[in-house]
C-alpha positions in Angstrom: 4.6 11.6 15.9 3.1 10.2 19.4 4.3 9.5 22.5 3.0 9.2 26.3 1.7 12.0 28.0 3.6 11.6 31.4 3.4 14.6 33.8 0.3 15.5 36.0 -1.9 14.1 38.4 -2.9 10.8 36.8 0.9 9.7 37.2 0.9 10.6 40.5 -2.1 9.0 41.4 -1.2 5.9 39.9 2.5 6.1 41.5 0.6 6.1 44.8 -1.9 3.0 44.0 1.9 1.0 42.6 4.0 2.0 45.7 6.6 3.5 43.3 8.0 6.7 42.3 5.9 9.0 39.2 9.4 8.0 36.7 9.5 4.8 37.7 5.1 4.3 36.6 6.1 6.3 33.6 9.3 3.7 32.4 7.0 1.2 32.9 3.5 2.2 31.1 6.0 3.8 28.2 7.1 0.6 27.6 3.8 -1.7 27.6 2.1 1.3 25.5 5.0 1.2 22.9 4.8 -2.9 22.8 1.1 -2.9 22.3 1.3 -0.4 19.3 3.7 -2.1 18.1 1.6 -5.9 18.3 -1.3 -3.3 16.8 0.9 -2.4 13.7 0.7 0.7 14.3 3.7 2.6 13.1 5.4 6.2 13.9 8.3 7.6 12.8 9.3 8.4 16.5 7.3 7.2 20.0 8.4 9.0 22.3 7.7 10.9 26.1 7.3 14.0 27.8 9.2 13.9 31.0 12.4 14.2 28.8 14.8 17.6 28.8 13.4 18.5 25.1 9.8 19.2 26.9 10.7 21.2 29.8 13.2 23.2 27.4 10.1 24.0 24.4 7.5 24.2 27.5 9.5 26.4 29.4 10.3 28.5 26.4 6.7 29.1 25.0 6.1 30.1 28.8 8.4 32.7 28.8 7.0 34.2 25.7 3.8 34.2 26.6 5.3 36.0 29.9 7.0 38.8 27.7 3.7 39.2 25.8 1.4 39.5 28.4 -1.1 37.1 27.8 -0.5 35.3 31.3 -2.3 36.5 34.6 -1.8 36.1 38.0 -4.7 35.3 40.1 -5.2 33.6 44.0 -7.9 30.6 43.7 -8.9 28.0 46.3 -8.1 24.4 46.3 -8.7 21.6 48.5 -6.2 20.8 51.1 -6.0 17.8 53.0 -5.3 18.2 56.5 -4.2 14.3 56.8 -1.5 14.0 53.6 -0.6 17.7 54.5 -1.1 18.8 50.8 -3.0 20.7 48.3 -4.5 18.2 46.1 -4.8 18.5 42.5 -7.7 17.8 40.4 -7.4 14.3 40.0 -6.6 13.3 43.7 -10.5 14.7 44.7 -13.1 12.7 43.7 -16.7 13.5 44.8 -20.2 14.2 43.1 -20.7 15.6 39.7 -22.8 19.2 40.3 -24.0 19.4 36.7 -28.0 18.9 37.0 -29.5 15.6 36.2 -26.0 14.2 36.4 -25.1 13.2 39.9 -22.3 10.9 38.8 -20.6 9.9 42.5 -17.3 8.9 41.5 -16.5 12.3 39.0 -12.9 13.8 39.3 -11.9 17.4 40.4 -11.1 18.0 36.5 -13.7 16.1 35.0 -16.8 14.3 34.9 -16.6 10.7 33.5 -20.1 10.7 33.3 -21.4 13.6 31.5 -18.1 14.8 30.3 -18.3 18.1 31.5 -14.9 19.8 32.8 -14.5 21.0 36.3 -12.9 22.8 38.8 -12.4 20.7 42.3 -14.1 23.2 44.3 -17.3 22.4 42.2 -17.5 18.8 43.3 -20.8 17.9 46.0 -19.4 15.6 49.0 -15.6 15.7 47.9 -13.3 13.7 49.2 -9.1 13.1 49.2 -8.5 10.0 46.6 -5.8 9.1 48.6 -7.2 8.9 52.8 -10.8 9.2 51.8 -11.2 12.0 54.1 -12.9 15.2 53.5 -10.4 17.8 52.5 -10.5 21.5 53.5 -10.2 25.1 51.3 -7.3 26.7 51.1 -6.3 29.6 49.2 -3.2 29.4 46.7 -1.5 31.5 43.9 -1.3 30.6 40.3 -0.9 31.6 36.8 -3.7 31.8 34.0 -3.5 31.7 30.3 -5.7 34.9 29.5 -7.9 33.3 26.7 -10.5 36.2 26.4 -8.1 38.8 25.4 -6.8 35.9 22.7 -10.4 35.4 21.5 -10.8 37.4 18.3 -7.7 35.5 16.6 -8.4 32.3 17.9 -11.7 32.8 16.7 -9.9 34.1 13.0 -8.3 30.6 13.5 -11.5 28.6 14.2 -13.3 30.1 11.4 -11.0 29.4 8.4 -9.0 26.1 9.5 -12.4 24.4 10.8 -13.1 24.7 6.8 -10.1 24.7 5.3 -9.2 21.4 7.0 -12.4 19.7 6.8 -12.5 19.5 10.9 -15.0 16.3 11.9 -18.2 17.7 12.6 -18.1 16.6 17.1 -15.1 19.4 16.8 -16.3 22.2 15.4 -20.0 21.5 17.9 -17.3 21.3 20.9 -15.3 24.5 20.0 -18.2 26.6 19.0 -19.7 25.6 22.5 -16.7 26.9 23.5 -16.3 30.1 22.2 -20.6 30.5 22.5 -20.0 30.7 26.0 -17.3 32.7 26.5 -13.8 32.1 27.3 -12.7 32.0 31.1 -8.9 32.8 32.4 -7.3 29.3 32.7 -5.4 28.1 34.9 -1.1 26.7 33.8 0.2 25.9 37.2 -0.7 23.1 39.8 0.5 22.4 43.1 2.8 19.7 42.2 5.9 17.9 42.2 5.9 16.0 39.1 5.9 18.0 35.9 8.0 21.2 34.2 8.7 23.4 36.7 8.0 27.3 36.4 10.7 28.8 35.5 9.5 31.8 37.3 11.2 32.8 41.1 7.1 33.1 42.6 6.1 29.8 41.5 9.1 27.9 41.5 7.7 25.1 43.6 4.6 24.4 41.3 5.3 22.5 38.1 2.4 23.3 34.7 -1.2 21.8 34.4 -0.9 19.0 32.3 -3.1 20.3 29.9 -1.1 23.5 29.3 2.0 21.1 29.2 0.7 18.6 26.9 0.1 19.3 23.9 3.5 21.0 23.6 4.5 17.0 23.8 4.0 16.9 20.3 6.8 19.7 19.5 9.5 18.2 22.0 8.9 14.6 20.8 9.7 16.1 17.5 12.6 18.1 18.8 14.1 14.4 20.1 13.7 13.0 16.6 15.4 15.7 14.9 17.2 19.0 15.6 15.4 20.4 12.4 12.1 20.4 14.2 11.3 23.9 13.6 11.4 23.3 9.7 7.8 21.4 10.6 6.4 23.2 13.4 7.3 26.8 12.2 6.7 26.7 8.5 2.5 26.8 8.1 3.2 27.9 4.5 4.5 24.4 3.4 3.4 21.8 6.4 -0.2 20.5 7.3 -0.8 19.3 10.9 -3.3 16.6 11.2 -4.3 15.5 14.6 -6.5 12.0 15.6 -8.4 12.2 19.4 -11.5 11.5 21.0 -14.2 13.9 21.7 -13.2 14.4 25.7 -9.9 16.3 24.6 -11.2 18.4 21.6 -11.0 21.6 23.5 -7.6 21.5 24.6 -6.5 21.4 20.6 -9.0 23.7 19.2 -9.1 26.3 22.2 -6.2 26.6 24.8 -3.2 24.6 22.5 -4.1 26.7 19.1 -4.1 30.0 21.9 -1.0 29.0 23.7 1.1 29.2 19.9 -0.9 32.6 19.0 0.3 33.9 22.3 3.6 33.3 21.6 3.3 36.0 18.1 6.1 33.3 16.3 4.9 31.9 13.2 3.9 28.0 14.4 1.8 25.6 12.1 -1.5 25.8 13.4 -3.5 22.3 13.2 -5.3 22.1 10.5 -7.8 19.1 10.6 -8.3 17.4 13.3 -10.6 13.8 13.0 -12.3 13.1 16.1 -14.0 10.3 17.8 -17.0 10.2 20.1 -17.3 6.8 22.4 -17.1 3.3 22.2 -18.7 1.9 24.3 -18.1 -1.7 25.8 -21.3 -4.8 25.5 -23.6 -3.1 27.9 -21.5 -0.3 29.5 -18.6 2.5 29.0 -15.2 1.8 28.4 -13.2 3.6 31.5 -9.3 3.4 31.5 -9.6 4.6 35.5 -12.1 1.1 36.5 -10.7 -1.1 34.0 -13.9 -1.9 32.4 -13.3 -3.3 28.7 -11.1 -5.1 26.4 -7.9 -2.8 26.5 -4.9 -3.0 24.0 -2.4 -5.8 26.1 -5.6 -8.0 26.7 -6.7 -7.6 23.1 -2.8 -8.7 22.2 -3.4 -12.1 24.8 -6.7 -13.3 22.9 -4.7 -15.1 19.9 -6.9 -13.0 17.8 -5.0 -11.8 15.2 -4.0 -8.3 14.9 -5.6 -7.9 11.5 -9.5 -8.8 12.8 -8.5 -6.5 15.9 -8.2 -3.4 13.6 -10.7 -4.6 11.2 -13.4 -4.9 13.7 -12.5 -1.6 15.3 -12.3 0.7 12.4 -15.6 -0.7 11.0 -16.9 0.4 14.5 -14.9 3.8 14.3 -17.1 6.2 16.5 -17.0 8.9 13.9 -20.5 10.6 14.2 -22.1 9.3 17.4 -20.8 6.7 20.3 -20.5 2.9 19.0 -20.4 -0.6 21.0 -18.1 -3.1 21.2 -19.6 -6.4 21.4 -18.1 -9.8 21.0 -20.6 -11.4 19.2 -20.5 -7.8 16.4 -16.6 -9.1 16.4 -17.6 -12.7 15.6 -20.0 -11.4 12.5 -17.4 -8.9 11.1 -14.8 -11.6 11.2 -16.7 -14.5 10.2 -19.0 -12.9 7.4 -16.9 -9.8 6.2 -13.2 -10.8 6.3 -13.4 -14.8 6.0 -16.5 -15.2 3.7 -15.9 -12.0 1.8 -12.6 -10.8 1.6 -10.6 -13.6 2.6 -12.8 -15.7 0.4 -12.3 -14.2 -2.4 -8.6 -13.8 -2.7 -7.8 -17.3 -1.6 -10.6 -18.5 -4.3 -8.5 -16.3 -6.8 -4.7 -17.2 -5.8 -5.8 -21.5 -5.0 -7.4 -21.7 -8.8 -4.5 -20.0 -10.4 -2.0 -22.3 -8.5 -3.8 -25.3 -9.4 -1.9 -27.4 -11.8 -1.7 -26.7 -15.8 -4.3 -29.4 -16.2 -6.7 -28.0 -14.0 -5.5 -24.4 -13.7 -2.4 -21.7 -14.5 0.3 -23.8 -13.0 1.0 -20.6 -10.2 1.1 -18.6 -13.8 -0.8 -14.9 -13.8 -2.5 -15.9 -17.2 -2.9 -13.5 -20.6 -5.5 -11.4 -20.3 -5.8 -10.7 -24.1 -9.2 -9.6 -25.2 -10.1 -7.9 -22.2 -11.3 -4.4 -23.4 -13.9 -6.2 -25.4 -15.7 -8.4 -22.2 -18.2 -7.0 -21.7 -18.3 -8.5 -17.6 -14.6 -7.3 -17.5 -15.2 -4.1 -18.7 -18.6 -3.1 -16.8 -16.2 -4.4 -13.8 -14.1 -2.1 -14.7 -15.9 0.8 -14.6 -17.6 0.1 -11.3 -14.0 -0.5 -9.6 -12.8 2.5 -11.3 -15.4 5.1 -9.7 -14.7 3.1 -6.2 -11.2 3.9 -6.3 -11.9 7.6 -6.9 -14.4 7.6 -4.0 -11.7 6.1 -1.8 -9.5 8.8 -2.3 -11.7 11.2 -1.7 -13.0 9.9 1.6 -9.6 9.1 2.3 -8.3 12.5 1.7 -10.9 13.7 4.0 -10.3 11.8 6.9 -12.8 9.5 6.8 -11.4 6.5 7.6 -14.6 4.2 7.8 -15.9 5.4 4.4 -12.5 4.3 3.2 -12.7 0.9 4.5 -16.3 0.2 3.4 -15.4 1.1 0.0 -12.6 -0.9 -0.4 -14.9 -3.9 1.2 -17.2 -3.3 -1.6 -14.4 -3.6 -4.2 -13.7 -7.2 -2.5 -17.8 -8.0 -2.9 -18.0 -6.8 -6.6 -14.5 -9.4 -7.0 -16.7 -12.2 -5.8 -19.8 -11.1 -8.0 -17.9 -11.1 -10.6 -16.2 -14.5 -10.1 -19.6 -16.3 -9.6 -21.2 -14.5 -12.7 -18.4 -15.5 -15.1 -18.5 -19.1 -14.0 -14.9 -19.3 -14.4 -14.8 -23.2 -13.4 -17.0 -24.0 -16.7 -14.7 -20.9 -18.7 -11.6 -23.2 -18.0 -13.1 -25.9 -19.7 -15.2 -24.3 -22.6 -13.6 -21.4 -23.4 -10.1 -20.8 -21.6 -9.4 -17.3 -23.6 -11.9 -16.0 -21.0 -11.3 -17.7 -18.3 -7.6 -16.2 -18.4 -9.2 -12.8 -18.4 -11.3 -13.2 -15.6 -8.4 -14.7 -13.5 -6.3 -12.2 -14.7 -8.6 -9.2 -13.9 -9.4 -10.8 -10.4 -5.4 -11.5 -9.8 -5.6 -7.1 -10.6 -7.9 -7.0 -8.1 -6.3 -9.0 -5.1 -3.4 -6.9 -5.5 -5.4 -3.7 -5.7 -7.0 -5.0 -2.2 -4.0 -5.0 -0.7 -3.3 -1.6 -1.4 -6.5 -0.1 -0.6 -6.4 -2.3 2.9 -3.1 -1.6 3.8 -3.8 1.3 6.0 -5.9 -0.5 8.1 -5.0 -4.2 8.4 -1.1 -3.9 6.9 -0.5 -7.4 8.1 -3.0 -8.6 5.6 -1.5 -6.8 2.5 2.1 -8.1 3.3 0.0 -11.4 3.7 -1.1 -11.1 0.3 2.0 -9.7 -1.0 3.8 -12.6 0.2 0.8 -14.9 -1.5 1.7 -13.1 -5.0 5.1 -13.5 -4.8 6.2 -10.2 -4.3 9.3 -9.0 -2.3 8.1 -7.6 1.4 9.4 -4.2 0.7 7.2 -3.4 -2.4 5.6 -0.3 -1.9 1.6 -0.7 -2.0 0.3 2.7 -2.6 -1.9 4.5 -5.5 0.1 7.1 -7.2 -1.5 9.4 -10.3 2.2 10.4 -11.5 2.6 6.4 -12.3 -0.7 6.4 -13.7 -2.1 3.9 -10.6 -5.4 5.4 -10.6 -6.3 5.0 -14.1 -5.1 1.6 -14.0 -7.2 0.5 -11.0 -10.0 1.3 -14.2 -8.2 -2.0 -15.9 -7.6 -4.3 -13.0 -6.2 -6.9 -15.6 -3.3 -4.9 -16.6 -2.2 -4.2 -12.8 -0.5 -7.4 -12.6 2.0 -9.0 -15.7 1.3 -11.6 -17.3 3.7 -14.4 -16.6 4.0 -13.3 -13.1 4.6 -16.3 -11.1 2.6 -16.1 -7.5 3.7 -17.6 -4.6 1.9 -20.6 -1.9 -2.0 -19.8 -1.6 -3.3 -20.4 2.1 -6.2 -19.2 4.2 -5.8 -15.6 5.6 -8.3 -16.3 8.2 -10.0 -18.4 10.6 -13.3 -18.6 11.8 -14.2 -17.5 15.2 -17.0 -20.1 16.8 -19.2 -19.6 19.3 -17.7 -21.1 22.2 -14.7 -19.1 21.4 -17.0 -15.9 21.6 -18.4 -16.8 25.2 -15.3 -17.8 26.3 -13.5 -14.4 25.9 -17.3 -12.6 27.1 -16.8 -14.5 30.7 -13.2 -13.6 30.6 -13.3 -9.8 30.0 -16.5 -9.2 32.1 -16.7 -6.9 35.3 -13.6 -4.3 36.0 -10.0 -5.0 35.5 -10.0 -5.5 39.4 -12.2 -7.9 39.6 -10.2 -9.8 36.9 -7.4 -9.5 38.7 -8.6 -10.6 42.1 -9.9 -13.8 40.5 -6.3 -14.8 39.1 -5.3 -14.0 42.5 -7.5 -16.4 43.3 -6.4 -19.1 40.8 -2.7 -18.5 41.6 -3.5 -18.8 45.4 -5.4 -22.3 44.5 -2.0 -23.1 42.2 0.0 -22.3 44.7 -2.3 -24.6 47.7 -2.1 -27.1 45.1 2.0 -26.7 44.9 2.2 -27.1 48.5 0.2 -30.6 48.3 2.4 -31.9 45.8 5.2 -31.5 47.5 3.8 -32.9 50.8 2.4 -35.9 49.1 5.7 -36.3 47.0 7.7 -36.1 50.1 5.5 -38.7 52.1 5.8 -40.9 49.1 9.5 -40.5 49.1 9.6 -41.7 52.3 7.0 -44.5 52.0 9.5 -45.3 48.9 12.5 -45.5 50.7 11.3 -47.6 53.6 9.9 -50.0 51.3 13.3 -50.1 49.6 15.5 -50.7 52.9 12.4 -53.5 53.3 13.0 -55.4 50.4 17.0 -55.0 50.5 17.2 -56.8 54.0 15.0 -59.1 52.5 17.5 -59.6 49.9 15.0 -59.3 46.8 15.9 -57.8 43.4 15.7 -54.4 42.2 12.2 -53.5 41.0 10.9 -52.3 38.0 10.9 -48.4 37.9 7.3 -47.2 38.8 5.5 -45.1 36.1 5.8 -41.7 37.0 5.4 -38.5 35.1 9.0 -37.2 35.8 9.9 -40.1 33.1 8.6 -37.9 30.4 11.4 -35.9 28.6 8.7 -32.7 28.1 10.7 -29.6 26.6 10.3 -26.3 25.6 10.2 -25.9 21.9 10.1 -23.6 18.7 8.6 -24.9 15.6 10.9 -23.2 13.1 9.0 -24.5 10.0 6.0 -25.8 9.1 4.7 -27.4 6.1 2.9 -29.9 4.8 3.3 -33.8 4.7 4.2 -34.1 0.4 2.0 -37.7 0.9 -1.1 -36.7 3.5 -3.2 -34.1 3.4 -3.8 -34.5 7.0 -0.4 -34.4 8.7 2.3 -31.3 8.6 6.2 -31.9 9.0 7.5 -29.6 11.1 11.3 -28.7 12.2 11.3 -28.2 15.9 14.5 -26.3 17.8 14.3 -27.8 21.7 17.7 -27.0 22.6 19.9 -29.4 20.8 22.1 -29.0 18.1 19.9 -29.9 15.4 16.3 -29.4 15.3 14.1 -32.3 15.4 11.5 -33.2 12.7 8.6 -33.9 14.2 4.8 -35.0 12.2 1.5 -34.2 13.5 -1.9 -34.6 12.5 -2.8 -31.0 12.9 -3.8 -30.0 9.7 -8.0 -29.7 10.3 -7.3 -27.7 13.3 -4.9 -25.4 12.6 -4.2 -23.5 9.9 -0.7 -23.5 8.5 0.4 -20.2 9.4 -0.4 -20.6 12.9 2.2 -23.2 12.9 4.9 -21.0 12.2 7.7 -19.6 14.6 5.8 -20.7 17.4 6.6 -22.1 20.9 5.0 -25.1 22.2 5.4 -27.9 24.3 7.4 -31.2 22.7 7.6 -34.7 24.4 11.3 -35.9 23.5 11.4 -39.3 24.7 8.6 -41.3 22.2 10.6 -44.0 20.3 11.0 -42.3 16.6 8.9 -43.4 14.4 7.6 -43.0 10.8 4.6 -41.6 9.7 3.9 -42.0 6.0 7.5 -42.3 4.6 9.1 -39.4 7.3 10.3 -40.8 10.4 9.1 -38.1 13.5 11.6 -37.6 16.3 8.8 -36.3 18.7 6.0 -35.1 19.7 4.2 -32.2 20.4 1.0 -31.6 22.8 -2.5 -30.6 21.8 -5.6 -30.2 24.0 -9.1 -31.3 22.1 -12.6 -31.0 23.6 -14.8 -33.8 24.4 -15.5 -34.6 21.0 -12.6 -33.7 19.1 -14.0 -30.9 16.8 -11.5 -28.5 18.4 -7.7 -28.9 19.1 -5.3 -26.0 19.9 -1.6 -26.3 20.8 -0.2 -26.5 24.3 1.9 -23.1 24.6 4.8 -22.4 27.1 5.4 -18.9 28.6 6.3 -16.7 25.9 9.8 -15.7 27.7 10.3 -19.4 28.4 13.7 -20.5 27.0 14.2 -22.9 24.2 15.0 -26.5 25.4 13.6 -25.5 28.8 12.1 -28.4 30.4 8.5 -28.9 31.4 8.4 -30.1 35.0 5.5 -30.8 37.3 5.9 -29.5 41.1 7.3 -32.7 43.5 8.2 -34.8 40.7 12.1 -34.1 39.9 13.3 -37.3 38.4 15.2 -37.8 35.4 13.6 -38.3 32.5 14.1 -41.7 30.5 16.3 -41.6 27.8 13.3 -43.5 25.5 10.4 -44.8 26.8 10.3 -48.2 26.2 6.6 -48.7 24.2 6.3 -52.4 25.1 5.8 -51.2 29.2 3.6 -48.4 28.1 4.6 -45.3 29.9 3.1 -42.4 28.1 0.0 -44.2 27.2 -0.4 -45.2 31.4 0.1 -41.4 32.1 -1.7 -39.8 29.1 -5.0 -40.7 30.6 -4.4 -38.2 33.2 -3.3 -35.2 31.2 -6.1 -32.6 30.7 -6.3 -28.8 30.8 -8.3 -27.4 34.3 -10.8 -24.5 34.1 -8.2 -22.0 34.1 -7.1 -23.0 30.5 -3.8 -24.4 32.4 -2.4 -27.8 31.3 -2.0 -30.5 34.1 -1.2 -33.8 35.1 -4.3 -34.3 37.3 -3.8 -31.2 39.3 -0.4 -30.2 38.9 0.7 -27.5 36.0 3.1 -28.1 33.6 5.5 -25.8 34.3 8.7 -23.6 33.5 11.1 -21.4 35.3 8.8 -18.7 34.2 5.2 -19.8 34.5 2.6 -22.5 33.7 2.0 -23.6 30.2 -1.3 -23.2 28.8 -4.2 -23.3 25.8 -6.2 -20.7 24.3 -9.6 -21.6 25.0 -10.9 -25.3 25.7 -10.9 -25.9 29.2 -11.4 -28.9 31.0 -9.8 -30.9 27.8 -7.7 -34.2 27.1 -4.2 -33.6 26.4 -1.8 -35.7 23.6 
């Protein structure tokens, strides 16, 4: 269960910087978070939100218990005011500087200090000031209620004591609540001076709506209450359910102290968390991460890189902050990928799968070979062994929430795979004594599937990858189970898969990530989200100046055109030639359907290319040492319809589609429309609005004439000198070479 936390300040804070209302922010940012976990792989069996009727029906109800059982207070405390937006503000709409010695942090909020970490009440602040008019705000006085947490010590303490063991609780959590409860619990505060939030169902305070930390956590009972009417059956039954929760450090105390208090305070019989795996912070190349300045790579630009999803979750579980803060840097990103997933993992598997698919005369014929003889090889066996004790370490770590443990061990299962490979010598086996080398293949084959079990917790994609590569149906189930006997067979990898199995098309799982790449994506993602987006401002301003131009120059040209024409008609002179322009290029929006590869050159793939017609087109290009196969595969790009057809080792290719290279053609990446850019769309250029030939003749050169000028700008946009290509919904552009030819 998840969801986004939408009451409190922070909505209302950002509903002020949009100029829209706090549901209409919420809609939105629901929507983008729900997309990006879903581009992450990350899976729930229910997203949803708190601002729903569910939440202020559960929130409101805990209240009132809490209310009957007098655990809730009333007490007056003082607030800033601000005299100019005639309203008290809450903690997040003061800003000033942090008071907590040797800290000083100028830009810390009335709840909390970015800096430091430390939580705060507003009237703490040095210097505040109103977020919204800058201005200093006064003190006023104000009612509220508080959560009595020192009369609720002892059991929460009761609580602390046995869970933090019994559950294994991540050391940074039981440090933060002991800190806690060392220094005594404080009344704290339920109510804020809002409008956006669960009201109080209470007559007093029925103009104030509950703190968002009060409010939150209860989230996690509504949402379950939306996805099924039975929720109670896993939040009120501790005897047969185990809560597990996943957060970094900065919220620890709000589900160890005041949540786990808030459900004792009610005296009904809730399942109490009972581990909780936390993070400290990663940190971004030289600085913090920080949602509030946009500093960092956040999960929709991480979805825009083209870096696949399965090196995003790699790289950041191997970085998981489980003991002390971690950095992101892109050139640590590069390494993992490069070294760890390509030359290890990804090596090894395609090594594997590519020999076993080779044909009967030089391999298995795509045959999982007989592995007879295997308890008596002695390589095989001692293999064996040492994948045998890795599995059991994997469960264990596994079972106790740590996650990067996991994923290291299974790693090491992928190194011992390639040890093993290079100490058997399969390639001189298959020739001198095959018995063995259908062991080892065999055994290896165990182990490539055994990989993607162990790895499909953190890079899924990659398992159904391999899955696919094997020849097994999507929805087999890749998990370890002792009633089946699973982990004593991980001790003989070459009985895990059949002999006679047939296994599917062997290609690369990934690609290497070069330098250039690397500093490319370190210029893009430096300085704050606002500075980013004031420079595409910037760009789109120079765009649109460029626009503006074209159509200027177009429309003098127009004119200089039609005089000429009225010229050499009283004259009495034939009709000339049509002038080469780039509006005689038939450029269309396309999806490559299917990909594959030429049957007669290793160089070229075939693909079949839907622009808008009612057959797809078969198109050839010479693509095949630049990008991988399954980059070529339900993908939009950017098709010149007009070439004369021709063929291209014995298959005739009915267009063309456009690639940038750099300078000297090591590097050549597809020319991609919009993504919401509609299928036979055409490409246009601003001022240029003719029609399109029908086919250009090849004799008077036309696409060769304007090739010369087609080139991608600085901005990664493609052009036709300086105008974009472009769609009803955007520009069309390429990954990362810039100031490239175009073909």
């Amino acid at each position: 269960m998840c969801g986004t936390d939408e009451y409190g300040t922070a909505t209302e804070t950002k509903a002020l910087e949009e100029n829209c209302t706090p549901k209409q922010i919420c809609d939105k940012y629901h929507v983008i978070h729900r997309e990006v976990y879903k581009w992450f792989d990350i899976s729930f069996d229910h997203f949803g939100r708190t601002s729903t009727p569910q939440q202020t029906e559960v929130c409101q109800a805990i209240f009132k218990k809490l209310w009957e059982n007098n655990w809730l207070s009333e007490n007056t405390m003082q607030q800033p005011y601000c005299e100019t937006c005639k309203k008290f503000l809450a903690d997040r709409l003061v800003e000033g500087s942090c008071p907590t010695p040797g800290c000083n942090y100028d830009s810390a909020r009335g709840d909390q200090c970015e800096k430091c970490g430390k939580l705060l009440n507003p009237t703490e602040l040095k210097d505040p000031r109103c977020k919204v008019c800058r201005n200093t705000p006064c003190i006023r006085d104000t009612d509220h209620l508080f959560l009595e947490l020192p009369l609720l010590k002892d059991e929460l303490e009761a609580y602390v004591n046995d869970l933090s063991v019994a559950g294994g609780w991540s050391q940074n959590a039981i440090h933060t609540t002991y800190a806690w409860l060392r220094e005594g619990l404080k009344p704290r505060c339920i109510t804020r001076d809002l409008k956006w939030g669960v009201p109080v169902p209470h007559e007093k305070y029925k103009d104030k709506v509950f703190y968002v930390w009060f409010d939150a956590p209860i989230g996690y009972v509504s949402i379950t209450s939306c996805y099924t009417t039975e929720w109670e059956k896993w939040w009120k039954n501790p005897e047969n359910v185990e809560l597990y929760q996943f957060m970094g450090k900065d919220n620890v105390p709000f589900h160890t102290v005041i949540f786990p208090s808030t459900l004792l305070g009610t005296r009904e019989n809730w399942t109490l968390m009972k581990t909780i795996s936390v993070t400290e912070y990663l940190n971004y190349e030289a600085g913090k991460f920080s949602k509030s300045k946009g500093i960092g790579v956040f999960g929709n630009d991480a979805k825009e890189t083209n870096i696949p999803v399965e090196v995003w979750r790699y790289y950041l579980l191997t970085n998981r902050p489980e003991v002390s803060d971690t950095l992101f840097s892109w050139v640590d990103l590069q390494a993992k990928l490069n070294s760890e997933l390509l030359n290890n993992l990804g090596n090894f598997v395609n090594r594997v799968l590519s020999f076993i698919a080779k044909d009967p005369a030089s391999g298995y014929g795509s045959i999982i070979p007989n592995p007879e003889g295997a308890e008596s090889h002695p390589l095989t066996k001692a293999l064996g062994e040492k994948v045998g004790n890795y599995v059991e370490q994997y469960i264990e770590a596994m079972e106790k929430v740590k996650l990067k443990q996991g994923l290291k061990i299974a790693m090491s299962i992928s190194g011992e795979g390639n040890g093993y490979l290079q100490e058997s010598q399969f390639w001189r086996l298959y020739k001198e004594d095959k018995p063995s080398c259908s062991i080892v293949m065999s055994t290896a084959s165990g182990l490539v599937y055994l990989l993607a079990c162990l790895l499909e917790p953190f890079i899924p994609s990659f398992s159904r990858e391999v899955l696919k590569q094997l020849n097994f149906p999507p929805e087999t189930q890749l998990s370890l189970s002792d009633e089946r006997g699973d982990i004593e067979k991980s001790k003989r990898p070459w009985h895990i898969l059949p002999a006679g199995h047939k296994i599917g098309i062997p290609t690369p799982l990934f690609k290497e990530l070069k330098d250039e790449e690397v500093e490319f994506y370190r210029e893009k993602f430096a300085g704050s989200q606002a500075d980013r987006n004031l420079k595409a401002e910037t760009e789109a301003r120079k765009i649109t100046d460029q626009l503006n131009k074209a159509k200027i120059s177009d429309a003098n040209k127009k004119k200089e055109r039609a005089t000429k024409s009225s010229e050499a008609k009283a004259k009495g002179s034939a009709s000339v030639e049509a002038e080469i322009s780039i509006s005689r290029l038939d450029i269309r929006v396309g999806l490559i359907t299917r990909a594959q590869k030429h049957p007669d050159a290793d160089s070229l793939y075939v693909e079949e290319i839907d622009v808008g017609e009612a057959q797809p087109r078969t198109v050839v290009s010479g693509l095949v040492k630049y990008i991988p196969l399954e980059e070529m595969q339900n993908r939009k790009v950017c098709v010149l319809c007009n070439l004369k057809p021709a063929s291209m080792r014995g298959i005739k290719s009915q267009a063309m589609v456009l690639a940038a290279s750099n300078s000297d053609h090591t590097k050549v990446e597809l020319v991609e429309p919009p993504k919401d850019a509609a299928i036979g769309e055409r490409v246009t250029f601003p001022g240029f609005d003719g029609k399109a030939d029908d086919v250009l003749n090849p004799k008077k050169k036309v696409w060769e004439t304007l090739q010369v000028d087609l080139h991608t700008n600085k901005e990664l946009v493609a052009c036709y000198k300086d105008l974009p290509l472009t769609t009803s919904v955007g520009v069309c552009k390429v990954a990362s070479i810039s100031e490239g030819s175009i073909r």
